[in-house]
C-alpha positions in Angstrom: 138.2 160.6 161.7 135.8 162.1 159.7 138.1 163.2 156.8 139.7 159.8 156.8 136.7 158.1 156.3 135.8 160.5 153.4 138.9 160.0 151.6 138.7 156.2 152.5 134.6 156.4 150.4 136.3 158.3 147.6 139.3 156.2 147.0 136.4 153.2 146.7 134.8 155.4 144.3 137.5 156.1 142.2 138.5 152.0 142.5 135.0 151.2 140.9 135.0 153.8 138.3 138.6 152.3 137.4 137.3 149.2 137.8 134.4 150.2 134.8 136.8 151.6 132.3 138.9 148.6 132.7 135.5 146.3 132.0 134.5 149.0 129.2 137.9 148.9 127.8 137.8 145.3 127.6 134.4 144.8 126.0 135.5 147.5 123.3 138.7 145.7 122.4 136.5 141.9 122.2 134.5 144.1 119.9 136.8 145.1 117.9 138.5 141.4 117.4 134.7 140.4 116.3 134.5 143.1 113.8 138.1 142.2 112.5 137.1 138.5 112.4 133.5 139.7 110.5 134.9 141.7 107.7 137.4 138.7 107.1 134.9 136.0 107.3 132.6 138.3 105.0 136.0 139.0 102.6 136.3 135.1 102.8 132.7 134.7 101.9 132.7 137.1 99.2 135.7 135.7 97.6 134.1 131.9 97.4 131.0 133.4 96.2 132.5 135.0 93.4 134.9 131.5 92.5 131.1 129.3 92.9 129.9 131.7 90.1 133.0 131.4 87.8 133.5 127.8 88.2 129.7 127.6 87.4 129.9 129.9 84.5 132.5 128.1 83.1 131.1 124.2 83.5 127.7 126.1 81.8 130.1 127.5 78.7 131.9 123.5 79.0 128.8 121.8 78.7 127.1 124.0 75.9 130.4 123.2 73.9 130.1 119.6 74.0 128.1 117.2 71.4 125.1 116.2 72.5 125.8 112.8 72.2 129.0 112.7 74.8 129.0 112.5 78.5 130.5 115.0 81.0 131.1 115.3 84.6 129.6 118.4 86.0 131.7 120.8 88.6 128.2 121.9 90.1 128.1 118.1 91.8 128.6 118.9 95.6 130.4 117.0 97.6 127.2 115.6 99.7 125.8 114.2 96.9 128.5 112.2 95.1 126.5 112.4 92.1 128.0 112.4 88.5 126.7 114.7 86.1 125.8 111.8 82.7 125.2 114.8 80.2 122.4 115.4 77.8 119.2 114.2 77.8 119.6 109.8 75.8 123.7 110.7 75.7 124.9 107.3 75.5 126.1 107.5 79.7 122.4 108.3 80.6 121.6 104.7 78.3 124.2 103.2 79.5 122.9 103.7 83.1 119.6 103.6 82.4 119.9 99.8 80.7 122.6 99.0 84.2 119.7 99.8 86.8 116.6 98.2 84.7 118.6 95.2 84.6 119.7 95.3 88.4 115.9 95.5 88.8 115.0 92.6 86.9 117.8 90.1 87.0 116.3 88.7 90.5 112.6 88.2 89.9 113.7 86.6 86.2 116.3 84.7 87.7 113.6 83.5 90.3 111.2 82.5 87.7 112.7 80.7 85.8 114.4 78.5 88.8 111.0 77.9 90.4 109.1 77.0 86.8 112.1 74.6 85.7 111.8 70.9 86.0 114.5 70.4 87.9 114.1 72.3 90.8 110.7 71.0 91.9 112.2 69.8 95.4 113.0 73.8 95.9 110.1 74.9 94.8 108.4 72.6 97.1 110.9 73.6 99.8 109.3 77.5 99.4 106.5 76.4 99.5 106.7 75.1 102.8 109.2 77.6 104.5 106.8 79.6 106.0 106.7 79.8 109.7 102.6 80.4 110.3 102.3 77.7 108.5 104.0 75.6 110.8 103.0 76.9 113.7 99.4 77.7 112.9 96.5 75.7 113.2 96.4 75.1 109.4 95.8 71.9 107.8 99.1 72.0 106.3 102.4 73.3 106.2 102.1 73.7 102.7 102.4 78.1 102.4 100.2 77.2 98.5 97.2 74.7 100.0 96.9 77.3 103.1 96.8 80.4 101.1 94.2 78.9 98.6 92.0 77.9 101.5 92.3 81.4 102.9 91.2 82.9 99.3 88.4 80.2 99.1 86.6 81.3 102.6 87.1 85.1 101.0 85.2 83.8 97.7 82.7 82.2 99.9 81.7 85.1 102.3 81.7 87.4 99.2 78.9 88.1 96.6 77.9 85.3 95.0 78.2 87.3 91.3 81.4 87.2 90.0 81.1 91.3 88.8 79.4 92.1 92.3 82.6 90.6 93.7 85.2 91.9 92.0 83.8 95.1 92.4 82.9 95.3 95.5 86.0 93.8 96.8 88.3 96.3 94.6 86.3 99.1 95.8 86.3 98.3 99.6 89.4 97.5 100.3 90.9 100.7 98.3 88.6 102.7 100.3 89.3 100.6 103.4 93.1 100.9 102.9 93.4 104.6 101.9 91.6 106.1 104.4 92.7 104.1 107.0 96.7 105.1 106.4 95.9 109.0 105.6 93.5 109.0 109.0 97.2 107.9 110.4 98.8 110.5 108.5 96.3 112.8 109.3 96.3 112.8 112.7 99.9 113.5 112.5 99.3 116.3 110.4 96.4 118.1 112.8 98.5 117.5 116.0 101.9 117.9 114.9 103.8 115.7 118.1 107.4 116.4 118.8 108.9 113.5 118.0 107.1 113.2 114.8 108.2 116.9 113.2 112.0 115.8 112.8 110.7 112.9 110.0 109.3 115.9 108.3 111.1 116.4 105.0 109.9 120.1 105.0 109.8 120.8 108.3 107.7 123.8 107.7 105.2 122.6 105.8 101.3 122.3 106.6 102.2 123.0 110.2 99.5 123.6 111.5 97.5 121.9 108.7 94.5 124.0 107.5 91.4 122.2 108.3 89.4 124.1 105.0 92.0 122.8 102.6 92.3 119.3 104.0 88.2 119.1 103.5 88.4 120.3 100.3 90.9 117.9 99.0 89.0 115.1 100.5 85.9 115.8 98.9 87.4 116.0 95.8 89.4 112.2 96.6 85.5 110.7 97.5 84.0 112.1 94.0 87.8 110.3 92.5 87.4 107.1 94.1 83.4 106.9 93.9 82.3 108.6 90.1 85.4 107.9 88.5 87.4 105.4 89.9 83.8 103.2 90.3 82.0 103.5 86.5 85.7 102.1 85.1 85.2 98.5 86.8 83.0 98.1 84.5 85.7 98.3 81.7 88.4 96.5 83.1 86.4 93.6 84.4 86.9 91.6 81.2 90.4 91.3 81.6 90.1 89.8 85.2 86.7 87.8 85.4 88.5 84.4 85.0 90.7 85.0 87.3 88.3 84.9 89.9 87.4 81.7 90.7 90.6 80.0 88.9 93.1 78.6 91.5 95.9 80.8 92.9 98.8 81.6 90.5 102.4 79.7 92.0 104.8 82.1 93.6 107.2 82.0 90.5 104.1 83.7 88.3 103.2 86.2 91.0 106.7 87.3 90.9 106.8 88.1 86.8 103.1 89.5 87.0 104.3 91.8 89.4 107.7 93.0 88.0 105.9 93.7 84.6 103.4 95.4 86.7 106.2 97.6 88.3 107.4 98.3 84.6 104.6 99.1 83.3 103.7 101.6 86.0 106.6 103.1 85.7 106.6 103.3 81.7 102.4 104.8 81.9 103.3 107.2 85.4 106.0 108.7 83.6 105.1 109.7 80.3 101.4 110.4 81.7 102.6 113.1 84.0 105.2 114.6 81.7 102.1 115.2 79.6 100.7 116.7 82.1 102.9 118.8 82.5 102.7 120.3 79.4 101.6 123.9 78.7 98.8 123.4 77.0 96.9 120.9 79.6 98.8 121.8 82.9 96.7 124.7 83.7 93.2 122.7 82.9 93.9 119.3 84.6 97.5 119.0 86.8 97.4 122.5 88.2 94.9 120.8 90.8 97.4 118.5 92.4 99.9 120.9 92.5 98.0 123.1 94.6 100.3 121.7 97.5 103.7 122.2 97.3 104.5 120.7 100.5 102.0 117.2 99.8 100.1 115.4 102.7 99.3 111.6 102.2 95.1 112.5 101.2 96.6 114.9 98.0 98.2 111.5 96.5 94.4 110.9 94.8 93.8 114.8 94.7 93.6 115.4 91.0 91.6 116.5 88.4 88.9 113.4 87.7 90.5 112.7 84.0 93.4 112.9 85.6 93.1 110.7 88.0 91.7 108.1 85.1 94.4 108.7 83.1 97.4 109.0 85.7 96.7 107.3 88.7 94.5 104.4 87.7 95.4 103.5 84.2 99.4 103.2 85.1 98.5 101.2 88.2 96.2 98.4 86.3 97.9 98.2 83.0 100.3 95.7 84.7 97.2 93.5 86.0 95.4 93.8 82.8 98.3 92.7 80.1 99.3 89.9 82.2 95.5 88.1 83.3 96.6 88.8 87.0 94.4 86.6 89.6 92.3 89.0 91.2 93.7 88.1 94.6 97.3 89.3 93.5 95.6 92.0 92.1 93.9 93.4 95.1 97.8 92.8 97.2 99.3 94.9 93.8 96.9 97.9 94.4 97.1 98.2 97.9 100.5 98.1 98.1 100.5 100.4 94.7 98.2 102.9 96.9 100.4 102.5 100.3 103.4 103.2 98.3 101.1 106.8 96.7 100.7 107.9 100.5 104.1 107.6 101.5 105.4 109.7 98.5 103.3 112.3 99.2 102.9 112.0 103.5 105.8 114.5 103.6 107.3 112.4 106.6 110.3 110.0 105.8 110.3 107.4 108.9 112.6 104.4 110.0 112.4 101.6 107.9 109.9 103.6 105.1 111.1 104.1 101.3 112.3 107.7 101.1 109.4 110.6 99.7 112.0 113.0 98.8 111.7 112.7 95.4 108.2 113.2 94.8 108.5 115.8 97.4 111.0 117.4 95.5 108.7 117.7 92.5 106.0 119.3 94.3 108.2 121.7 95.8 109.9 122.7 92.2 107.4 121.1 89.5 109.5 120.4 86.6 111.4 117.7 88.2 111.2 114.1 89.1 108.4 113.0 86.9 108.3 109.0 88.3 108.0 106.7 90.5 111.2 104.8 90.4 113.3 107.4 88.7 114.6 104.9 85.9 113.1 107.5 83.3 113.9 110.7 84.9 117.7 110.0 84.4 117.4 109.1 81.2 115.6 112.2 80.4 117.8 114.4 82.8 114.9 115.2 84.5 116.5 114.6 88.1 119.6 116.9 87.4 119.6 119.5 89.7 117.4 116.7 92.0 120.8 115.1 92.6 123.4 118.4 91.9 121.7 120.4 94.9 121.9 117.4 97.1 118.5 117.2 97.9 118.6 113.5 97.3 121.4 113.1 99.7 119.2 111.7 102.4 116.8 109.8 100.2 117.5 106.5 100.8 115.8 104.1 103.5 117.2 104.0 106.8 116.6 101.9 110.0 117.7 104.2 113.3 115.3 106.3 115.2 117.4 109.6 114.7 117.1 110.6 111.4 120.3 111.1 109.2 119.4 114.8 108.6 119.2 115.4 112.1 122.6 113.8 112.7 124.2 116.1 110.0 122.5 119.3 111.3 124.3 118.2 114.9 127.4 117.4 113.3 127.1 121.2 111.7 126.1 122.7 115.5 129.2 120.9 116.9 131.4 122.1 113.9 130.2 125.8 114.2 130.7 125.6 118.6 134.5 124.2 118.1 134.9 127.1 115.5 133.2 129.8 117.7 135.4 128.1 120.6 138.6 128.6 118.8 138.1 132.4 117.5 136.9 132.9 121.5 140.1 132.1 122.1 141.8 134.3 119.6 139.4 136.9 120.9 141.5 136.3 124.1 144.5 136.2 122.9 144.5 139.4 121.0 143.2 141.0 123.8 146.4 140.1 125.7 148.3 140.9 123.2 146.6 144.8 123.5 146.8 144.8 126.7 150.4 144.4 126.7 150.8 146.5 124.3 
């Protein structure tokens, strides 16, 4: 009994060790399928590497041999991006384009303007005029949207300084303050707590997190000396060109709408060439370097410049608009603080629901010689949004309304691509195994 139950305890023995190869054996053979699969994945990778860098070289060589003045399609353009490769710097596609957006741009407001100011649409003017639904259901003294909104500004003049300098400047100056500080505090508090569901609107997802409490004080130190000793002393100078429109009655919709288009113009027109001459190498290092100490911008760093800098770059661009076209000062005050809402956005670093798209500001902090402006009219004519566009990066820089946002859904599209692969080599895994098993 003894011996049988001896050889009974070795035979189990001898069933387990078996039982190890059989799992050793079958581990080493998965192995090996993963290694054969590796060195032909890498042998796969190594061979579309080398026809990225020919195809590459050769649109580089095809583009050098073409007259400046001619258009060409890049082979560079990924397939994300859809975007078209115009050429040269002013080659007659970049014109073409540039004239085709500029006009989409303006054809509405003109069109506008010159409906509600003709003669013989009175009755529609009249009928925007009383579209508006607080109007209606307020307790107004008429549901004219014009009489209401010139009572409104009337009770502002009234509770105001008296002076009409005091006035103007105190009411420039405190609602810019008011505005911009109350949006980055927003923006800030974002920044110093970093919540879950407010990292995936991130476009750099690793930037500023956490924020640096030193830096952020530094840069808002520098922003109060902007908006008090710089931004301040100028009132004086542009008063002039706004005084009468102080107490004068409120412009008609059809004027608001040309002051402001020519107001976006000439922003763009001043923003653009200002900073491009910035960026030169003769005054970067003096002046711009400053702002460009973040490469991955917060919303407090879109006033955080050099003082002259912020005369000559963000104020001047902003009121040239205002000051050519004897904007009311009410319009004005709705042009700036839109103007400095729309500043805090580009540079927040978060791209939410519903919220124009910072990427491309963004994109020029993080590379610096790219994507001088604000609505990127001039940066295709100059080519200076190239490799903006060719690397995709603007891909995901339009606005967009869901909660998820459409990076996110591409990076799960990828996951689930990348599972069904790793799903279908499991299985090959399984089959070769099989196979040498049989064998």
């Amino acid at each position: 009994t003894i011996d049988f139950f001896y050889i009974f305890s070795r035979l189990l023995n001898m069933k387990q060790q078996a039982d190890q190869i059989a799992e050793v054996e079958h581990l080493q053979s998965h192995v090996k399928c993963l290694q054969r699969q590796l060195a032909e994945a890498e042998a796969e990778l190594a061979a579309a590497i080398t026809r990225r860098d020919n195809a590459e070289a050769q649109a580089v060589e095809e583009r050098n041999k073409q007259p400046l003045d001619e258009s060409s399609s890049s082979s560079l353009t990924p397939e994300a991006s859809g975007y078209v490769d115009m050429g040269p710097p002013f080659s007659s596609a970049r014109k073409w384009r540039f004239v085709k957006e500029v006009w989409g741009f303006l054809v509405f407001p003109l069109i506008f303007s010159l409906v509600m100011v003709s003669a013989e649409f009175h009755a529609l003017q009249s009928m925007v005029n009383n579209m508006c639904v607080w109007c209606y259901a307020g307790s107004l003294s008429t549901a004219d949207c014009y009489v209401n909104w010139q009572h409104l500004w009337n009770i502002v003049r009234s509770y105001g300084p008296q002076d009409p300098f005091m006035f103007f400047a105190v009411g420039t100056h405190g609602m810019h303050l008011l505005v911009f500080w109350l949006v980055n505090g927003v923006y800030a508090l974002l920044d110093f707590y970093s919540p879950a569901w407010a990292r995936k609107y991130k476009v750099q997802p690793e930037g500023n997190v956490p924020l640096d409490r030193a830096r952020f004080i530094k840069a808002a130190k520098l922003v109060l000396f902007n908006q008090t000793a710089v931004a301040f002393p100028l009132t004086f100078f542009v008063y002039p060109f706004f005084k009468n429109g102080i107490d004068a009655p409120l412009p008609y919709l059809s004027t608001i709408v040309f002051q402001l288009t020519i107001a976006i113009i000439c922003e763009e027109i001043a923003f653009f060439y200002g900073h491009k001459l910035l960026h030169h190498r003769s005054i970067y290092k003096y002046m711009h370097k400053i702002h460009h100490e973040w490469t991955a911008p917060i919303g407090i760093t879109s006033l955080y410049a050099h003082p002259v800098e912020h005369a000559i770059s963000n104020l001047f661009p902003v009121v040239l608009g205002p000051m050519l076209t004897g904007m009311h000062v009410a319009v004005m005050w709705a042009w700036f603080n839109f103007g400095i809402c729309m500043t805090i956005n580009s540079h927040s670093g978060y791209h939410f629901p519903g919220f124009a798209s910072p990427r491309m500001h963004d994109r020029h902090h993080e590379k610096f010689n790219e994507c001088y402006g604000v609505m990127g009219w001039f940066d295709m004519l100059h080519g200076t949004n190239e490799d903006y566009h060719l690397t995709g990066a603007s891909k995901y820089a339009n606005t967009y309304f869901s909660l998820t946002p459409p990076w996110a859904k591409g990076e799960e599209d990828e996951k689930e691509k990348d599972k069904d692969s790793l799903d279908v080599k499991e299985k090959h895994c399984e089959g070769d195994e099989i196979r040498l098993k049989n064998e």
